[in-house]
N, C-alpha and C positions, 0 to 999 in steps of 0.2 A: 137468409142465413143458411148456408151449407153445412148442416147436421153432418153428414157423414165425415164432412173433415176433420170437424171438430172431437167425432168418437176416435177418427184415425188418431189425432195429436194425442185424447186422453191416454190410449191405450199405450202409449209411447214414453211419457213424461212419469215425472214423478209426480210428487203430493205438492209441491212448492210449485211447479210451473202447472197442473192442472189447476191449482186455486185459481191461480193469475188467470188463465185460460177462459174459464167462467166467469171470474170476475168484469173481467171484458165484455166475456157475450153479454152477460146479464145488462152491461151499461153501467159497473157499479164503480168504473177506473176510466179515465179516456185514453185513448191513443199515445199520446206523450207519455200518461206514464205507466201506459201497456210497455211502450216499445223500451222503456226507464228501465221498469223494475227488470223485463224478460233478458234485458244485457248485463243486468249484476246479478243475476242467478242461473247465467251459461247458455239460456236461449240464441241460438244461429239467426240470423239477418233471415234466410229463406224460412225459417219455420215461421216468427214471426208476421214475417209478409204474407204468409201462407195464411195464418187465422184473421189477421185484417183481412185480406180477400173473402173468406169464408165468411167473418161476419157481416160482411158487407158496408158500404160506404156514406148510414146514415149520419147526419152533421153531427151526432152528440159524440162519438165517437172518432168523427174525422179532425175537430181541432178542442184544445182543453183552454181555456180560461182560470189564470189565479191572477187575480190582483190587478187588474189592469192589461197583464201582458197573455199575448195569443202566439200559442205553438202550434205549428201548422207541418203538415206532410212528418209528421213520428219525432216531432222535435227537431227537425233539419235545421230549420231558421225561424226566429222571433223577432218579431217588429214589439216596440213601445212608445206610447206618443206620439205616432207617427215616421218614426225613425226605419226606413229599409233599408235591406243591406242589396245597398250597389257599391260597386268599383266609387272608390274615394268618398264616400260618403262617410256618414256614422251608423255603423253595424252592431246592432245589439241584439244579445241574446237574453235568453232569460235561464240562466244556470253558469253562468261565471266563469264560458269558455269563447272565445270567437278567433277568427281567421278569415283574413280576406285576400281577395283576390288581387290582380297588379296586370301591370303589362309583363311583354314577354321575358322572360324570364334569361340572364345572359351570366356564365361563370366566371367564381372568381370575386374578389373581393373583398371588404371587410365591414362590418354595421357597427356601427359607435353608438352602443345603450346609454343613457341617465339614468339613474337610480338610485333606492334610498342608499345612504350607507349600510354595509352591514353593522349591529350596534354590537358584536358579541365576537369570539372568535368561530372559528369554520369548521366547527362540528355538528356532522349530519343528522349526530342523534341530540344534540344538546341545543340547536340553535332554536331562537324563540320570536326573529322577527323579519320579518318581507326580506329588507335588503337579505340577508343570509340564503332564506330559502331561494331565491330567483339565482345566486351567485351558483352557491352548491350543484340545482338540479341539471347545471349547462353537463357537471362530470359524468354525476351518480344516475342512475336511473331508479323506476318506480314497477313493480308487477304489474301494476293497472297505469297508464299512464293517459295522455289529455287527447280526448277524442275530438267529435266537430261538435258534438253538444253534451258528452256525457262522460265516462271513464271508457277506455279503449286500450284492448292489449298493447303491453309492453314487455317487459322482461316472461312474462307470462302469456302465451300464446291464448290460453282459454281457461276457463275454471270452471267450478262446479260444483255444485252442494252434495250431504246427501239428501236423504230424505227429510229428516226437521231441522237442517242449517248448523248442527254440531262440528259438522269436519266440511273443511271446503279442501277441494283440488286443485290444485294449478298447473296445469302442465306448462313448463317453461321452454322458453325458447333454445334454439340450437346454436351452435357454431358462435356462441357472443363469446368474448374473450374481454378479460381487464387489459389494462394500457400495460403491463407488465409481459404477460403473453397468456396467463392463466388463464384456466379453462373457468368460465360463469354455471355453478353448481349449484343444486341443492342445499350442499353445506353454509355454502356464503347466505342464503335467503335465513337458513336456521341460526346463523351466530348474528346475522342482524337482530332478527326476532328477538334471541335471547339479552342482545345487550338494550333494546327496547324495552323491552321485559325490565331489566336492571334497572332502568331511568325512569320508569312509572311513566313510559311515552302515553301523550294526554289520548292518543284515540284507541289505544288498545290493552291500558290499563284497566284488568277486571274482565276481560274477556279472552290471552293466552296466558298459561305461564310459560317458565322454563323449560324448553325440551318440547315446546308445543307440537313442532315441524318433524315430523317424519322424513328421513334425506336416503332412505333403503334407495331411492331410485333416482341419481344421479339427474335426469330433467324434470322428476317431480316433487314437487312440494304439497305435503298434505298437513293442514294443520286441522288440528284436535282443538277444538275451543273447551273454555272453561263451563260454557252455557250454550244453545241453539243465541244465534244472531243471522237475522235474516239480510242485514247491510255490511257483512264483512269485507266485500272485495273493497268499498270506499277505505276501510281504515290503511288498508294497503297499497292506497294510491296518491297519486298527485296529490290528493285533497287531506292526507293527510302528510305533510311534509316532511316530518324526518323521517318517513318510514323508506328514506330511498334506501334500495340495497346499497351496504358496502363489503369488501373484501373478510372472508371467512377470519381474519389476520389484522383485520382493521381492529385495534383494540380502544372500547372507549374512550373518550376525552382524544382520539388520532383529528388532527386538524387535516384538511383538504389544503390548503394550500403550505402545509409542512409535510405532508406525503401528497405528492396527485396519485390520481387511479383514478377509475371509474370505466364504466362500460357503453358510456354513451358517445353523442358525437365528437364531444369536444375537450382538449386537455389544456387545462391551464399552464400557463407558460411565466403569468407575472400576476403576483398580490401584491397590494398595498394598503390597508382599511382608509389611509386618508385621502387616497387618487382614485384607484382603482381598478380594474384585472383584466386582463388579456387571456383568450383562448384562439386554440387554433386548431385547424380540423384535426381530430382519430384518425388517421388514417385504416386503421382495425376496425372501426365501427362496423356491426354487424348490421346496419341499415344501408350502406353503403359512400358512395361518398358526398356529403354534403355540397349544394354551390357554391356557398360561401368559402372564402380560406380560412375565416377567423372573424370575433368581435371583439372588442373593446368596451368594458363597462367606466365608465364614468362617473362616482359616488358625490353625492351631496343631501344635508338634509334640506336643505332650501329649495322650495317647488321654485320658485322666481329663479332662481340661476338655473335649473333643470329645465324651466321654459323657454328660457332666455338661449340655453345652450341648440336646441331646438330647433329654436329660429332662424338662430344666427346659423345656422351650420354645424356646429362643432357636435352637434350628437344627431342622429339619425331615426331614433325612435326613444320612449320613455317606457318606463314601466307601470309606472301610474302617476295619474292626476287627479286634482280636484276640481269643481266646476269654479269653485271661490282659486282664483290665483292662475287659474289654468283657462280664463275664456281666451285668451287668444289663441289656444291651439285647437279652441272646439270653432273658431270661427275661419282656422287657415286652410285656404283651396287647395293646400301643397301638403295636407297631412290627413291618413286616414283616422279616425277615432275609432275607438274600439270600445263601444261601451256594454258594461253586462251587468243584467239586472239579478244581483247577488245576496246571499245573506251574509254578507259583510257590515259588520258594524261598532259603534264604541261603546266601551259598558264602562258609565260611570261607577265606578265601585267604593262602598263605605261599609270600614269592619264591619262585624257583628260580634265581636268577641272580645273587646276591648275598646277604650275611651267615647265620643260622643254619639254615636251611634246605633249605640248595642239597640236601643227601644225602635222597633220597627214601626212604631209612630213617625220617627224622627224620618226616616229614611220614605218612608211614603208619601213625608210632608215634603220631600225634597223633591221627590218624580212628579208631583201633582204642582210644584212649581214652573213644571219645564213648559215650556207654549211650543209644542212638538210640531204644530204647521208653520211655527213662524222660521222654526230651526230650521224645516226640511226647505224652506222657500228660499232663506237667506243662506244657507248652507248650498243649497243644490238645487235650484229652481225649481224643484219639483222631480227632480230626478234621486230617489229616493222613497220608501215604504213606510209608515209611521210603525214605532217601535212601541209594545207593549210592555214594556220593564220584564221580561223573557226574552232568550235564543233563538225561539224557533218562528223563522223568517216566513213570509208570507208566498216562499216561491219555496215551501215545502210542499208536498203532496200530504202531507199529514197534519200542516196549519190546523188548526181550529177557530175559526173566526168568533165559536160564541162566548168565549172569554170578554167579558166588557172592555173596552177601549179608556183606559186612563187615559183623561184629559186635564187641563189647566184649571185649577180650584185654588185660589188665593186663600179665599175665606174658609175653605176645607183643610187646607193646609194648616193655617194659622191656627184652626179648632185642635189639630192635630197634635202641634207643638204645645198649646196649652195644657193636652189631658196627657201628655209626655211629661209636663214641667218643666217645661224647656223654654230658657226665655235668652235672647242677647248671646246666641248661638254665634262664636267665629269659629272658621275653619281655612287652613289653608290646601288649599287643590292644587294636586300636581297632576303635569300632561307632559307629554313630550313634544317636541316643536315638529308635527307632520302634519301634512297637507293639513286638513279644515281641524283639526283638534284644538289650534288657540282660537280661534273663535265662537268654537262649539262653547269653551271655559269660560268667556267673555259673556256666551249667553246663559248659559248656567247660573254665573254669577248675579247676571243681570235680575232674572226669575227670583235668585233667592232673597235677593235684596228687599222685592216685593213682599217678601213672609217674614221680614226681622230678620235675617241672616247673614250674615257678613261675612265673602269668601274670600279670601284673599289667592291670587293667583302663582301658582309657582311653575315657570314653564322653564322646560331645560331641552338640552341635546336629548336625541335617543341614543349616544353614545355614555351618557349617567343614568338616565331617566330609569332605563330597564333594571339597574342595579339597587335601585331602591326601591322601587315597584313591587317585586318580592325580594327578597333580602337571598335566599336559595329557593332552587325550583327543582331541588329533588332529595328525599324522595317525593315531599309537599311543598306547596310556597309555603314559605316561615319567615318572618317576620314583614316590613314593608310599613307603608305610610296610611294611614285612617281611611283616605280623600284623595279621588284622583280620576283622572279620564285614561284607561286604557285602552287599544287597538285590536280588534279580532279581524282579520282574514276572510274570505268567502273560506265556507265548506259544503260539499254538493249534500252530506247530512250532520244532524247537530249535535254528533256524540262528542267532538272532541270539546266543544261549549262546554256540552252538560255533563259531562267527566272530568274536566280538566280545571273549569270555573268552578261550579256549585258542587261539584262530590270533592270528596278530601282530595284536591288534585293540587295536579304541580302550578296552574296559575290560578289557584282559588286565593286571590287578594282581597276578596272579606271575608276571609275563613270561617266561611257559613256550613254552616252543620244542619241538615234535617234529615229525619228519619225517615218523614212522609216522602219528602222530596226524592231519597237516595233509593225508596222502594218502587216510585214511578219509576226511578230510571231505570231500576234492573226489571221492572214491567216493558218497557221503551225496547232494551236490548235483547230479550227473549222474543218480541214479536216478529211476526212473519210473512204480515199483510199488511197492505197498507192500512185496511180497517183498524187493527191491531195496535198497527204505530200511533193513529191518530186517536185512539182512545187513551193510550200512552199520554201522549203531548198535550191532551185537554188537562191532564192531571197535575204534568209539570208545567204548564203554562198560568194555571191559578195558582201553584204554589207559588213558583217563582214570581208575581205578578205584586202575590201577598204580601212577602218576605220582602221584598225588594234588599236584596244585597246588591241588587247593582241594578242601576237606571240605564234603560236602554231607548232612546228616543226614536232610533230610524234604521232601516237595514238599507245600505247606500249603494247606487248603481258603481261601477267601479270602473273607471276609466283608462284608458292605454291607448297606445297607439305609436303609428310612424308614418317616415316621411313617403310618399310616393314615387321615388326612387329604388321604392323597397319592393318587395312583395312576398309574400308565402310565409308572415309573421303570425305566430301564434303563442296566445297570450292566454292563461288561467287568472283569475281573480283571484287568486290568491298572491299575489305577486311574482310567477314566474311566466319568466319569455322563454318561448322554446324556436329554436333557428335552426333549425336542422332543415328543415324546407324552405328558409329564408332564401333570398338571392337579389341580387341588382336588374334592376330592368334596364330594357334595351331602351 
């Protein structure tokens, strides 16, 4: 270990990147997520290489192991189960981003996506599901935007804290221009903020207000938090979805496809919610000029006609699948897969606040029904994490694995509902009809039928589903149904979960209240080490665990892909495809 470099870097950094610094040497972080944290708190690519080299290259620190899956060379690429990333194979990573490689690259063109419908209309700050966010982000852009394993400049050249993570900096990018011809300012990043602000947007509710952003300097953005947060740049990125910029003039409830703008590759040309949308290259784009001319999205909520289209020709890449409905496209020689091992998953959820579930007996008797390996097996071969009834996914750095593992207890169950009082329990559960969620409801039902409970199934479009689910989602979800299986997103961390589900938030569908729970989390968002976090998360992982307001069985690898005709497709777990390096091969 080369001391002297390591005095050189301390004497240089702040209090935020010396911890990490040490943290490293000491062996108390690995590499993966040395080189994690050192890019969300403004660390350079060469300084970092700089202290790996200094501390030297032994194995504890050259690869990191969570869960199964091995990050290797600073989180570049991850293998699981055997899966490598070669040319046409299945490339999976482990944090919910990938991109592969193709033959030679030739211009010109157009890619025909599948995809969910969107279920809402095309507002950047109001929409709440996959299809929306993938349509949206082809216009709008993000500050922090989708790197090769991690968050990576966008609208924001580089950031930076200060000393204890109260104000972060962004210095933004130059010369970007809206589709209109305006100049991309400080003002636009601070009227987004404030109208996020307005909507109790789920990842940065409780940590800006109003007027947070400092705009004195035309390419800088300095925002003031309401607390030190040591994972700010995530809230303002890809991973958290509505936070794309829009025009300083963009007034709430403004639709995207009833005004286009945006500052990114591509300008929409044609909407429809029941067909589907057309873009075609910015020529303005400040990235320069795309190979592609244009794509074509394709909407349906049927994985089989989205596989089917696939196959057949008529679309060119998806945007997600499941392994249940989707094995022929994980088995076809002519399609790459994109698989990412994410903390994407579904949360059964049952009030707390009203009718059959209030007694958190009832609701423990429900998760101890579930047969969580039978789910993860017939669900996803094995491709999938077992879920603790908690957010916080097993491909965090701040997991805590010694929370005990609820498993399947019939006759626990049943003790459960007796000292509850509860006998000849019906219920009807509602889901929406995507990828594996009816079947996920088929097993559910299955389990509880085992404990005396009768569920009856109510499966709909995601074009109704969401409108009942919460009744309004701002400034809280207010009103909605007892019983149901809802959809979360990968997020590379779990604030928007545990803000938006369990704190008074806008998709809190068992409108669960705790005091302990909500003082974890402002414990969670004040931290500033990974140490920090993970003492955080032990907190909210027994509670949430406790309480069970929502049953969480599995955190699911997330699927995508396209045909090999393609190449330079880049895909987030969260549901957006990004094409701006797309193009046809020769």
């Amino acid at each position: 270990m080369d001391f002297k470099v390591l005095d050189r870097a301390r004497r240089g950094a702040g209090p935020l990147q010396v911890e990490l610094v040490e943290a490293y040497a000491q062996g108390r972080v690995s590499r993966r997520v040395f080189v994690k944290r050192g890019t969300l708190i403004g660390l350079s690519a060469t300084f970092m290489g700089t202290i790996i080299a200094a501390c030297g290259s032994d194995a504890k620190k050259a690869t990191s192991t969570t869960g199964g899956a091995t990050t290797t060379s600073a989180g570049a690429t991850a293998t699981t189960g055997g899966s490598t990333a070669t040319t046409g194979a299945t490339v999976t990573t482990a944090g919910g981003t990938a991109t592969t490689a193709g033959g030679a690259a030739v211009q010109g063109g157009v890619i025909k996506v599948a995809s969910q419908t969107p279920a809402a209309p095309l507002d950047p700050i109001a929409m709440a599901d996959l299809g929306s966010y993938g349509v949206v982000a082809q216009c709008f852009e993000f500050l922090c935007t989708l790197g090769d394993t991690d968050i990576a400049p966008g609208l924001a050249e580089s950031w930076s804290p200060n000393a204890d993570g109260s104000v972060w900096t962004f210095k933004l990018r130059k010369g970007v221009k809206w589709q209109n011809g305006d100049d991309f300012t400080s003002a636009d990043v601070a009227a987004t903020m404030d109208r996020l602000v307005a909507a109790k947007n789920a990842g940065l509710a409780g940590i800006i207000d109003k007027g947070a952003v400092n705009t004195s300097d035309p390419l800088t953005a300095v925002f003031t938090l309401i607390a030190p947060n040591g994972l700010f740049p995530y809230l303002v990125s890809v991973f958290n979805a509505q936070s794309l910029i829009t025009p300083k003039g963009y007034a709430t409830g403004t639709l995207l496809d009833k005004q286009p703008d945006g500052t990114g590759p591509w300008k929409m040309t044609k909407y429809d919610k029941s067909s589907g949308a057309t873009f075609v290259r910015n020529d303005t784009w400040w990235g320069g000029k795309t190979p592609l001319d244009g794509s074509e999205w394709i909407f349906s909520d049927d994985l089989a006609t989205q596989v089917a289209a696939v196959q057949g020709g008529a679309a060119d890449a998806i945007v997600q699948f499941s392994v249940v409905g989707g094995d022929a496209l994980l088995a076809d020689s002519n399609f790459n897969v994109i698989a990412s091992r994410t903390s994407a998953h579904r949360e059964i959820w049952m009030r707390c606040d009203t009718g059959q579930f209030t007694d958190k007996r009832v609701r423990q008797a429900i998760a101890l029904s579930l047969d969580r390996d039978l789910i993860m097996q017939q669900l996803f071969k094995g491709k999938a994490d077992v879920g603790n009834d908690h957010p916080i996914a097993p491909i965090y750095p701040f997991f805590d694995d010694s929370v005990p593992q609820r498993k399947k207890d019939i006759e626990g169950a049943k003790k459960l509902l007796a000292a509850a009082g509860v006998s000849n329990l019906k219920a009807v559960m509602n889901a929406p009809k995507l990828e594996e969620i009816p079947d996920l409801a088929a097993l559910v039902q299955k389990g509880a039928k085992d404990i005396g409970v009768d569920i009856q199934l109510n499966i709909e479009s995601t074009n109704t589903f969401y409108d009942e689910w919460c009744k309004t989602y701002t400034p809280i979800c207010d009103g909605g149904q007892e019983f149901g299986i809802v959809d979360y997103g990968h997020r590379a961390v779990p604030d928007v979960y545990l803000n938006a589900a369990y704190a008074t938030g806008t998709w809190n569908s068992a409108h669960y209240k705790s005091d302990a729970f909500n003082a974890a989390f402002v414990e969670y968002q004040k931290a500033l080490t990974v140490e920090d976090h993970k003492a955080a998360c032990k907190k909210l992982e027994t509670i949430a665990n406790e309480d069970v307001p929502y049953a969480i069985p599995y955190f699911y690898n997330v699927l995508s892909g396209y045909s090999k005709k393609f190449t330079g497709v880049k895909v987030s777990a969260l549901g957006q495809m990004f094409l701006e390096g797309a193009s046809k091969t020769a």
